[in-house]
DRENDREN-395288 format. One record per residue (C-alpha): residue in three letters; x, y, z. Coordinates in steps of 0.2 Angstrom, whole numbers, plus 5000, padded with zeros to 4 digits. Example, Ala and Ser with C-alpha at 12.3 -4.5 7.8 and 13.67 -1.06 7.14 Angstrom:
% DRENDREN-395288
ALA506249785039
SER506849955036
This chain:
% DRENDREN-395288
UNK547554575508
UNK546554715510
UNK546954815527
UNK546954735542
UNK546354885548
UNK544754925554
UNK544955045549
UNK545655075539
UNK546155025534
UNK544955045523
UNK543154995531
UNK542455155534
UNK540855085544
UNK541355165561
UNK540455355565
UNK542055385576
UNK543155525579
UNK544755505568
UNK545755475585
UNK544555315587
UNK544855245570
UNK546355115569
UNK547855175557
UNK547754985555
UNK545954865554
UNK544554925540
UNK546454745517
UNK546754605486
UNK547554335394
UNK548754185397
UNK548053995389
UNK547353885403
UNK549053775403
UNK550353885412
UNK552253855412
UNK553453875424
UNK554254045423
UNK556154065428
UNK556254175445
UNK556554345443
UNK558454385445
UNK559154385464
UNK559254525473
UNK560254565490
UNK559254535505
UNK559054695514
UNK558854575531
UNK559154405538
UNK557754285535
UNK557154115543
UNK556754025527
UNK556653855523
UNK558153755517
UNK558353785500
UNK558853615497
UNK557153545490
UNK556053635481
UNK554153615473
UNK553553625457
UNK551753565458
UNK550453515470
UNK548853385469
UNK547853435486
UNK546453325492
UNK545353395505
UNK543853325510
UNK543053425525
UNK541853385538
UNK540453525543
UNK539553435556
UNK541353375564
UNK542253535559
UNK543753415555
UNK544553355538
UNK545653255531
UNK546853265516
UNK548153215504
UNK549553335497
UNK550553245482
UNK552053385479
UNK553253365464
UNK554853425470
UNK556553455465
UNK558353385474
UNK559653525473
UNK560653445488
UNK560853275492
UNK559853245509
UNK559153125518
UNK557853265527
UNK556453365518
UNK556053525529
UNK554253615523
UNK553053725536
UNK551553625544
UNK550453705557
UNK549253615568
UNK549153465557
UNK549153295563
UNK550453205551
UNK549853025548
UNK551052955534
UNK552453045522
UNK553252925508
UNK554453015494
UNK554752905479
UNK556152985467
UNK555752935447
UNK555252775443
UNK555652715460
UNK554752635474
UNK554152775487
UNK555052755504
UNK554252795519
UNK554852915533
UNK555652845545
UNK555252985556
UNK554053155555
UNK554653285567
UNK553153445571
UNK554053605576
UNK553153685584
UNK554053855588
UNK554453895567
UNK552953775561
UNK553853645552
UNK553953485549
UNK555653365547
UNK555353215537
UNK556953095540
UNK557152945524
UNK558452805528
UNK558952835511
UNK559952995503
UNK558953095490
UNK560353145479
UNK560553305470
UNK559753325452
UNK558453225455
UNK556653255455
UNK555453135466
UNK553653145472
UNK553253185490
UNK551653125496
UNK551053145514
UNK549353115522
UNK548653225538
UNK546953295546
UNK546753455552
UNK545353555561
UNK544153685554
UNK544553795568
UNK543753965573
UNK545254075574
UNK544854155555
UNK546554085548
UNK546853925537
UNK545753795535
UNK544253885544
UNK542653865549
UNK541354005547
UNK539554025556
UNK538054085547
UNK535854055549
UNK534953965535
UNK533154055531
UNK532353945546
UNK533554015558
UNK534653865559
UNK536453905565
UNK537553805551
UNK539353845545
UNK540353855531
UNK542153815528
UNK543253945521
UNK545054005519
UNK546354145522
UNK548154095518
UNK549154265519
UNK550154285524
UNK550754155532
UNK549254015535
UNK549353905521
UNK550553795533
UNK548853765542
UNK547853705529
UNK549153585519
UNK551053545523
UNK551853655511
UNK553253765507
UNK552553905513
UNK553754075506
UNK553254195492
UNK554754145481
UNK554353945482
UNK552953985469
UNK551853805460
UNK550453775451
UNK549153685459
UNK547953545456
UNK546353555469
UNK545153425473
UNK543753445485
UNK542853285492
UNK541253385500
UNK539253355503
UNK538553325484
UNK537153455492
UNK538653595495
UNK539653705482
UNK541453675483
UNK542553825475
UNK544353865472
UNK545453955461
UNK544853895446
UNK543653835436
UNK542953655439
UNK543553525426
UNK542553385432
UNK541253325447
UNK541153125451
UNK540353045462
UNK541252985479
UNK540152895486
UNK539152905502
UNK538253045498
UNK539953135495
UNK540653215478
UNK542253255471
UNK542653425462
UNK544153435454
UNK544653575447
UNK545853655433
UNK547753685436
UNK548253845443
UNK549453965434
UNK551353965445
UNK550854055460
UNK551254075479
UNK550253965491
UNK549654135502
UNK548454145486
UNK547753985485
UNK545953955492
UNK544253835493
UNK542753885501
UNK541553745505
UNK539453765508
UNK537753815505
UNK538053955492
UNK537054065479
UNK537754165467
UNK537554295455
UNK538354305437
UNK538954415426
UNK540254445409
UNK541454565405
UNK541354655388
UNK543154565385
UNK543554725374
UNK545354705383
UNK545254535391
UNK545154465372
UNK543754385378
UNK542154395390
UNK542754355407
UNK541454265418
UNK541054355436
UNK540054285449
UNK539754335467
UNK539454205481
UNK538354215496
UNK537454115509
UNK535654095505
UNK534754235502
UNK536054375500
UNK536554345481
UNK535554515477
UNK536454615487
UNK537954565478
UNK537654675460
UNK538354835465
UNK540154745469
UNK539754625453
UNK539354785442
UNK541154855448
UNK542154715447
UNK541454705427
UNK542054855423
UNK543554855432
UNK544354685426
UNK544054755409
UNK545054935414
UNK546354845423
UNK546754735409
UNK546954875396
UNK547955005409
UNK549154855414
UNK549054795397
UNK548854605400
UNK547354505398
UNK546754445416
UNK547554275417
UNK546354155425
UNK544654075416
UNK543454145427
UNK543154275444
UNK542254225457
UNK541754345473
UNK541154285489
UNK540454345505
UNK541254275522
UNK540154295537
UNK541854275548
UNK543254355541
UNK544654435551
UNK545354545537
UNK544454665525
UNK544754555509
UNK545854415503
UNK546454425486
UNK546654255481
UNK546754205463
UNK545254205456
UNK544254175471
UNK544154345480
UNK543754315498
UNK542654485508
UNK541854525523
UNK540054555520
UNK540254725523
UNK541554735511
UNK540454655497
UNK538854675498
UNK537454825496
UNK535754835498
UNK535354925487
UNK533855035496
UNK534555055512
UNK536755035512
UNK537355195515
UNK538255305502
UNK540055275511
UNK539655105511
UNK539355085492
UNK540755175489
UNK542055075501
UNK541454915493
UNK541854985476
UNK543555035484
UNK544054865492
UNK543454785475
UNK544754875464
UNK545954835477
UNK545854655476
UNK545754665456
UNK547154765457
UNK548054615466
UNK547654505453
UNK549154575441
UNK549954665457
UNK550354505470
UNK549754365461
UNK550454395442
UNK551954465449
UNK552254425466
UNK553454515481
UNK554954415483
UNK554754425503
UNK553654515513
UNK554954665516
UNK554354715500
UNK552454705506
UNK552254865502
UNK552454815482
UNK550754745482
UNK549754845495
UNK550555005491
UNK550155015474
UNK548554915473
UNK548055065485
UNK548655185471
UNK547855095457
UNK546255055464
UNK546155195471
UNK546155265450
UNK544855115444
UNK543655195457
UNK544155365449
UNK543855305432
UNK542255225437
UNK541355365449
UNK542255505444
UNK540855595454
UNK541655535471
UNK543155645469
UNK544155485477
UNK545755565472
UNK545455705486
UNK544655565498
UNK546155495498
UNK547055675508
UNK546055605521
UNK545755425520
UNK547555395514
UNK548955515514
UNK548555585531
UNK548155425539
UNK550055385535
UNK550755545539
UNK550155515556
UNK550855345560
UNK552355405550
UNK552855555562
UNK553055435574
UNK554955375581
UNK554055175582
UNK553455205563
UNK554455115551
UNK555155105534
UNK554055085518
UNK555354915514
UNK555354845531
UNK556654715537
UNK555554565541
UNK556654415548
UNK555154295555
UNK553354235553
UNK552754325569
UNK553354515560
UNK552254495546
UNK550754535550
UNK551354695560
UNK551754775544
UNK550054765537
UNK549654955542
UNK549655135535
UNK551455125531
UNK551354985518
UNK549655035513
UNK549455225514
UNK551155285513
UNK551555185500
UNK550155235490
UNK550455405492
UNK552255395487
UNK551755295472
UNK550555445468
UNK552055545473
UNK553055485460
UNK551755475445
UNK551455645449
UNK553055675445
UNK553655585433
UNK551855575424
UNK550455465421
UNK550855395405
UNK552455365407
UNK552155295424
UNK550955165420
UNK552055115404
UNK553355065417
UNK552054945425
UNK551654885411
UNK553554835406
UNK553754765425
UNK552354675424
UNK552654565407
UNK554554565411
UNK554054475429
UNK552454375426
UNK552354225434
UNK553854265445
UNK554354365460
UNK555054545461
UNK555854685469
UNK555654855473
UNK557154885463
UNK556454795447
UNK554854925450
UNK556155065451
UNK557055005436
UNK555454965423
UNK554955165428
UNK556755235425
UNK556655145408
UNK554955195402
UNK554955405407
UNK556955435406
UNK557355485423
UNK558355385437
UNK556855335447
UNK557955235461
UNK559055375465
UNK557655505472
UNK556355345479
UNK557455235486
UNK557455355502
UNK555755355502
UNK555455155503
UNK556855125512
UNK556955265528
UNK555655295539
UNK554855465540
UNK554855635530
UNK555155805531
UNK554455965537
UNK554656105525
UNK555356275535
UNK554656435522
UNK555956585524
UNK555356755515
UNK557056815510
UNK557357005507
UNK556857085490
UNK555256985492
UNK555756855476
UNK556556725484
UNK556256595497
UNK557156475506
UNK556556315511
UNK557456195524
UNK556856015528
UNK556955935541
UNK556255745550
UNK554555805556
UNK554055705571
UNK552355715580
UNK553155705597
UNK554455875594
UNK555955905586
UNK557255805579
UNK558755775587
UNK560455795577
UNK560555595575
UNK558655595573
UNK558755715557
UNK560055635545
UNK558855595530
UNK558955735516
UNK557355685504
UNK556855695487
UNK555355825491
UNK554555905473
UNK554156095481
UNK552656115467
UNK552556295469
UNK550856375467
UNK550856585468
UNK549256685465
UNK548756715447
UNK550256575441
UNK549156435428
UNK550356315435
UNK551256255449
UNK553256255447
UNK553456055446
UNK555256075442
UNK555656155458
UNK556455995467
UNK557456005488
UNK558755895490
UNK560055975501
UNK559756015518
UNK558956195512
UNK558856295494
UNK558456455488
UNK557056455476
UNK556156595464
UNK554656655471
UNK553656805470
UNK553256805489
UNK553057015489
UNK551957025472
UNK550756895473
UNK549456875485
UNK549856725492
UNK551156565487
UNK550856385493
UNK552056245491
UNK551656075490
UNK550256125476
UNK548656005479
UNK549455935491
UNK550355785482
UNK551955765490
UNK552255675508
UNK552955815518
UNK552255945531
UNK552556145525
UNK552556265538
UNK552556455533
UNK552956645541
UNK551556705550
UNK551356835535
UNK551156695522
UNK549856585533
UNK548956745534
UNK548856785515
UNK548156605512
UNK547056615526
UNK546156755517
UNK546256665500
UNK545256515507
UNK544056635515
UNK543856705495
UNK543656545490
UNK545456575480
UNK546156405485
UNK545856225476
UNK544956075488
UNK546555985489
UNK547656115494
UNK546356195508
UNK546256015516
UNK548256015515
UNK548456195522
UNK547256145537
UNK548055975540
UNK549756055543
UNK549156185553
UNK548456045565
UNK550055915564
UNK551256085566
UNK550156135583
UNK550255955589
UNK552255935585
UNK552556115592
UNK553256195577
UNK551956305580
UNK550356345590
UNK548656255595
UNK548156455594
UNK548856475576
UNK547756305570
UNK546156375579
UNK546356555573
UNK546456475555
UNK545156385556
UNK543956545556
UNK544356575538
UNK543356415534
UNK541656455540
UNK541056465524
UNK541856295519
UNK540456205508
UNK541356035502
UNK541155865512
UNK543155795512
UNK543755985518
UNK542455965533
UNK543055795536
UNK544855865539
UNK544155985551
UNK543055895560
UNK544455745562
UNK545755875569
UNK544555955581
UNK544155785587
UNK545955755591
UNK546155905598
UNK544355895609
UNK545055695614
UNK546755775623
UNK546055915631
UNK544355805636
UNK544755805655
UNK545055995654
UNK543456045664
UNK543256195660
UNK544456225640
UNK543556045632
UNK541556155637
UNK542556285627
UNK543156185613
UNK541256115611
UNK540656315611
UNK541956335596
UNK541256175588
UNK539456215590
UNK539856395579
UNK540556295564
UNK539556145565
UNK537956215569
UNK537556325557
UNK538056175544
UNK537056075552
UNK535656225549
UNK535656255531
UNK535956065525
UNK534556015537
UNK534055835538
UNK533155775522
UNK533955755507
UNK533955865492
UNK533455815475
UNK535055785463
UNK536355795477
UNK537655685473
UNK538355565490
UNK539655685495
UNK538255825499
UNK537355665507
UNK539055625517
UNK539155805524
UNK537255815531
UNK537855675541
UNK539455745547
UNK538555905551
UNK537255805563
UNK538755715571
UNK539655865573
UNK538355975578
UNK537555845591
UNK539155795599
UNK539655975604
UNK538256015612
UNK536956065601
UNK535356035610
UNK534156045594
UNK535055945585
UNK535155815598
UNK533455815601
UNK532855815586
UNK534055655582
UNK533355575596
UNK531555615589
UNK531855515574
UNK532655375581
UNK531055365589
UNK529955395573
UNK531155275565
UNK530755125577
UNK528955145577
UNK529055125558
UNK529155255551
UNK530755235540
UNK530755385529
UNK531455495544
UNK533055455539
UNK534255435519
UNK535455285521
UNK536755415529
UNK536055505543
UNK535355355550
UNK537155335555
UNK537355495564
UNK535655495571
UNK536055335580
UNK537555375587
UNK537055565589
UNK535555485600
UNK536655365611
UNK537955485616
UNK536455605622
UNK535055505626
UNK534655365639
UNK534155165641
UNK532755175629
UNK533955225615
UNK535255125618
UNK534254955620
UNK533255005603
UNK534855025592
UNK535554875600
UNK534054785593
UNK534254835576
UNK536054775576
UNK535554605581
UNK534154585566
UNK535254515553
UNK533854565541
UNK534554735542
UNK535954775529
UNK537654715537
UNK538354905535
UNK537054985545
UNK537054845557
UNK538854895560
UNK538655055562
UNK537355025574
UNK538354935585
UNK540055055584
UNK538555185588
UNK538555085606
UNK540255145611
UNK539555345614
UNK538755295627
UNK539155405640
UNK538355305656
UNK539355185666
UNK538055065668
UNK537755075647
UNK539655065643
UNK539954925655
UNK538554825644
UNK539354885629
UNK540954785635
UNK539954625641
UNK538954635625
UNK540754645614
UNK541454465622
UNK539554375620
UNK539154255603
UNK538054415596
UNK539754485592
UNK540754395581
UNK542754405584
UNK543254505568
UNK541754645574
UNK542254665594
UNK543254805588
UNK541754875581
UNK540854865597
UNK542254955610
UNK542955085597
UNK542055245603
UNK542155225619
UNK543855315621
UNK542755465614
UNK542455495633
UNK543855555644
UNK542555485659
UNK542555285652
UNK544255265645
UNK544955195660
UNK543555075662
UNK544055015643
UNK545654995649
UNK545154915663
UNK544254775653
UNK545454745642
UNK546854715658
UNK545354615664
UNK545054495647
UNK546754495641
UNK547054315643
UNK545154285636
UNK545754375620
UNK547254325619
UNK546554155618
UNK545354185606
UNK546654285593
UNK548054185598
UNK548054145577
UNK547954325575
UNK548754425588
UNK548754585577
UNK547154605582
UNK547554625601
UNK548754765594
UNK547154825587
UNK546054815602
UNK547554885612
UNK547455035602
UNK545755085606
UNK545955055623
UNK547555155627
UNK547955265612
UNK546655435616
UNK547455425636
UNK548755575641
UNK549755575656
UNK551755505655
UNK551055405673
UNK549755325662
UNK550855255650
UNK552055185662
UNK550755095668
UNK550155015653
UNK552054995650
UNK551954905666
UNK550454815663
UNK551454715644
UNK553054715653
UNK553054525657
UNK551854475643
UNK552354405626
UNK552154585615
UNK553254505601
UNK551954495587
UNK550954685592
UNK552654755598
UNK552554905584
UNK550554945591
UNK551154955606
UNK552755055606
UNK551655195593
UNK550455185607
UNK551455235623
UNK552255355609
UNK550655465607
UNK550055455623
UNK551755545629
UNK551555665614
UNK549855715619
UNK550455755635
UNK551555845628
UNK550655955617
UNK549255965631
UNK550756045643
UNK551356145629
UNK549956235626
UNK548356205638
UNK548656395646
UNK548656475629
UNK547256365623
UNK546056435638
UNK546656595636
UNK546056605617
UNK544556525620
UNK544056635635
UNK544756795625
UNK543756745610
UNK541956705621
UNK541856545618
């Protein structure tokens, strides 16, 4: 699944200071008859579970389903072939909000006997089916149980999803989403990664409406009553969290692939409700191309007949990787193709090479339990994060990913609530916690890490070995570990068990030692909050030094720390500068002498220093200020040596660290007017020479960073730029559309709520509610909401985020900026204390999400009292299944404070010294 993060996670739609973007919400050739593959060797849990008795088993499933979209009910019929491996007179499988109407079991030949008695648990979703008669061991017999279930509105299961026909009908659709632990509430099953099936599907719909699934239909009959049944084609073995049907009114779009590597053409099609197919062809283009690259670097053939796409109006999730029919938000699939913006093509060709990714990564080879999450999202981060690479190589995606990936991680990760890569999960209600920048970003970036190291080729040799050696089956971290050891020669499980398996990393101490030719380097547990303590700082890492000096062709890749510190060759006297942690690749923090940060300081202002390693120089400065280890003067006196800093992803560091910094200090009367002056003399002049109309030939980066520059510029105070924003947005909404490119519309509307008045405010509110308006800009228009600065605007924006013109997966969307203003946090939080039984309601299917809404109403607040309050606040309330949100919540609100004690008095007397 792609990112439960808005943010994300991955669905960059939100104009937002970093600080406001969740670390967690925007998340995916064998013959057609499919054998049962033997499970892959067992491997030592790492935890204790709550499984399912392993005394019955499935092989196969024949689902009938047969919904009802003007009842949003259904009924259906599960026919499961299991296996008897202890004699029994009870069959335990998970069932969730179904209503159980009959269950017989017939073993071979025999006559099937009916339950005696169906018990629903309802606290670890199960149901206990009691037979008068034993079921001995050895035998294999035919469950078959009849239920009806609701197409509820809680985004999970069997769902029900609203969209408006061309005549402005409200109608719905009825739609799935299975992972991770959801299929229970569609069909009773055994609902466990390991407990993989093939699947027949049957769907008795509307003969008007298209019924999808998996695979490719084998044959449409009649049902009678206007009704018809599809059937379609057995599914390969898979898990049921993968399995999927979407039911309604749906147009589509097709195209092939070459087949080159698939062996033959492979069918794609992308779905939509009517009238939307056309903005489908970006995503359909990219997923062309990258099934084809997929299927040569893995070096299998995709293993299904066809790929199908499709566009949910309600979806909680970014995207849904299920076998062969690939479930997205809107924003997450579609383009329009004039007016989408730049970032948005680009994050749709991201979360599209992420889900095809899955289909090898997760649903070929699947994670034997969901501590090893991190198999399927780290890696499809990694690999998708190369198809788009290989694709647009002009998106220079790879140094995106500093910012978007590797840095998003490192701060969740410096964190004492963060958690391991392989995280213990015991229970249902633990999963969906572990959907975040851990399992996503940090694994990605140690995946990156370690290919880095060890080397493309022979890194991707090793997947491909994993992958034919475990197809069809489930498998371990240690099975990745052992394919990659194999394929490049080196004893990969000694150096990354400790990365997957221990939270946190190191911070890299630089000692010049005398002579001027050696240096040593001590690691040691970075955390955002301080120092370690003794007990805190017992992991030695695996940490690859790459060791760049001045004038060297080549980093030292052969330098490896493993000890608590080591002496290293390194011309520190001769050579201008030195960095460690070339291009910044590994996960670690560096922090240098005061000499040393001077000499790269003046090689970044010579323009000396690569793209990846000034983003990584100025990142470390920023986390080292915030931890302590060094000053919030040190980070702002560095920052002067990137005045003439042209590139978009460098500016996009910079301008998320002074947003942090300007979110802690923003109730410092007198420092945060300061802080803006100091904005204003970097952003302004950007904002100057790029102008506002784009340039002939730019490519979308030098788009991306016009926008910035306008954001930037107008938020700190700079009154032509504001002005001239709010000018547009005027010119814009009496027609005249060319006053703005697909990217500073964006800004300009969020530029022109934070300083303007009503006028602005209802006008932008308006184009979010046309739903003619491409879905990306729509969201962005309604994240641009949250700057208002005005009570009475922000007290709308929170009425406005519970009302039906919001849908539930967008009401983060709506209440995200508003922490941007030290004035209106505590009215943010106040509506949250005020709704939280409304919204636990409503996400009571997904309570993640209140983690995520808690987030944004808590996490930019300082002051120790203001956490015990909140602390207060969740003390008696059930916190069990957003327990990690909160406790990294509380966690930064108590380092901020810290770091804002620390170092407010130095901070003003910079600024003031410096005239700002």
């Amino acid at each position: 699944m792609h990112v439960h993060q808005p943010p994300v996670v991955k669905l960059a739609v939100l104009i937002v200071p970093v600080v406001a973007v969740l670390a967690a919400l925007w998340l995916v050739v064998q013959p057609p008859s499919f054998g049962m593959s033997s499970s892959a060797p067992a491997q030592k849990p790492v935890e204790e579970r709550e499984l399912l008795p392993a005394n019955v088993t499935p092989t196969h499933y024949e689902i009938l389903l047969a919904p009802d979209l003007e009842a949003l009910t259904y009924s259906g019929k599960v026919s499961i072939n299991v296996r008897i491996h202890e004699s029994t007179k009870e069959v335990v499988l998970h069932s969730n909000e179904l209503e159980l109407s009959k269950a017989t079991l017939a073993v071979g030949d025999a006559a099937p006997q009916p339950a005696s008695r169906i018990d629903l648990r309802k606290e670890d979703e199960t149901a206990h089916l009691h037979f008068a008669q034993q079921l001995e061991a050895g035998s294999e017999a035919t469950l078959v149980i009849e239920f009806r279930g609701v197409l509820n509105d809680l985004m999970v299961g069997f769902y029900r999803s609203r969209y408006t026909d061309a005549q402005g009908t409200d109608k719905f659709m009825a739609t799935t989403q299975f992972e991770p632990t959801d299929a229970r509430r569609a069909f009773p099953c055994w609902d466990e990664p390991t407990q993989k099936a093939t699947f027949d599907v049957t769907l008795r719909v509307d003969e008007a409406l298209t019924a999808l699934s998996n695979m490719d239909v084998a044959s449409e009959t009649p049902a009678g009553d206007g009704l018809k049944d599809v059937r379609f084609n057995r599914t390969p073995v898979m898990s049921t969290y993968l399995l999927a049907f979407v039911v309604g009114e749906l147009e589509f779009i097709e195209a092939h692939t070459s087949g080159k590597h698939n062996g033959r053409p492979i069918p794609c099609r992308v779905y939509t409700t009517p009238g939307k197919s056309a903005r489908g062809k970006f995503a359909l283009d990219v997923a062309v191309q990258v099934l084809e690259y997929f299927a040569d670097v893995f070096g299998i053939a995709y293993a299904l007949p066809k790929l199908d796409q499709i566009a949910i109006n309600d979806f909680e999730s970014g995207a849904m990787e299920n076998w062969g029919l690939i479930t997205y938000r809107e924003v997450a699939l579609l383009v329009d193709e004039a007016s989408s913006s730049s970032q948005a093509r680009q994050q749709v060709a991201y979360v599209v090479s992420h889900e095809l990714a899955h289909q090898w990564f997760g649903n070929l080879v699947t994670m034997e339990w969901w501590s090893e999450l991190w198999l399927n999202e780290g890696f499809a981060t990694w690999v998708g994060t190369l198809a788009v690479d290989h694709v647009f190589p002009e998106y220079h995606i790879w140094t995106q990913f500093l910012v978007d990936d590797l840095n998003r991680a490192l701060a969740l990760d410096a964190l004492r609530s963060s958690h391991p890569i392989q995280v213990p999960v015991r229970r249902s209600a633990d999963i969906s916690q572990i959907f975040d920048a851990i399992s996503y970003s940090k694994g990605g970036s140690a995946i990156r890490m370690l290919s880095s190291y060890i080397g493309l080729d022979s890194f991707l040799a090793g997947v491909r070995a994993y992958l034919q050696k475990h197809k069809y089956a489930n498998a371990s971290t240690q099975d990745l570990w052992s394919a990659l050891s194999d394929a490049s020669g080196v004893n990969v499980t000694e150096f990354m068990a400790i990365w997957t398996r221990t939270v946190g990393y190191p911070v890299l101490t630089v000692q010049e030692l005398p002579g001027g030719a050696q240096i040593k380097v001590q690691q040691d547990r970075y955390l955002s909050a301080g120092h370690a303590s003794d007990d805190e700082n017992q992991t030695l890492w695996w940490v690859p030094l790459r060791i760049k000096a001045a004038g060297a062709e080549a980093c030292n890749s052969s330098a490896v720390l493993t000890a608590r510190s080591a002496v290293f060759d390194v011309p520190a006297a001769e050579a201008k500068w030195y960095k460690l942690n070339h291009d910044t690749v590994g996960i670690c923090r560096v922090k240098y002498s005061p000499s040393a940060v001077a000499s790269l300081a003046a090689a970044i202002a010579k323009g000396e220093l690569g793209i990846n390693d000034r983003i990584g120089i100025i990142s470390d400065a920023a986390a080292l200020a915030t931890s302590g280890h060094s000053s919030t003067v040190d980070f702002l006196t560095l920052l002067r040596a990137y005045s003439n800093e042209t590139e978009f992803v460098v500016w996009q560091e910079i301008s998320q660290r002074l947003d942090a910094l300007q979110s802690v200090w923003a109730n410092e009367a007198e420092a945060i007017g300061r802080i803006r002056a100091l904005a204003r003399t970097l952003y302004s002049p950007l904002a100057k020479r790029l102008g506002w109309d784009a340039v002939s030939g730019e490519d979308s980066l030098a788009s991306r960073l016009r926008a910035l520059a306008i954001r930037a510029a107008g938020f700190s105070g700079d009154a032509h730029v504001a002005a001239e924003a709010r000018r547009r947005v005027n010119a814009f909404f009496e027609g005249d559309r060319s006053v703005f490119n697909s990217d500073t519309q964006r800004a300009a509307f969020a530029v022109a709520v934070r300083t303007g008045g009503r006028a602005e405010f209802d006008k932008i509110r308006g184009y979010y509610l046309d739903t003619a308006n491409p879905v990306d800009q729509r969201l962005a228009a309604l994240s641009s909401l949250g700057f208002a600065t005005d009570a009475a605007l922000v007290d709308d924006v929170l009425t406005f985020a519970l009302s039906e013109r919001v849908r539930n997966q967008d009401l983060h969307q709506a209440i995200a900026a508003i922490n941007t203003s030290g004035s209106n946090r505590q009215r943010l939080w106040q509506w949250y204390c005020d709704n939280y039984a409304v919204l636990a309601a409503r996400y009571r299917a997904s309570m993640n999400y209140m983690g995520i809404l808690l987030r944004l109403s808590v996490a930019e607040f300082t002051g120790n009292s203001r956490a015990d309050e909140i602390e207060a606040f969740f003390a008696a309330r059930d916190t069990s299944k957003f327990r990690r949100v909160l406790d990294q919540s509380l966690e930064k609100i108590r380092a901020n404070t810290r770091w804002l004690e620390k170092d407010r008095s130095d901070v003003a007397a910079w600024l003031q010294s410096n005239n700002y």
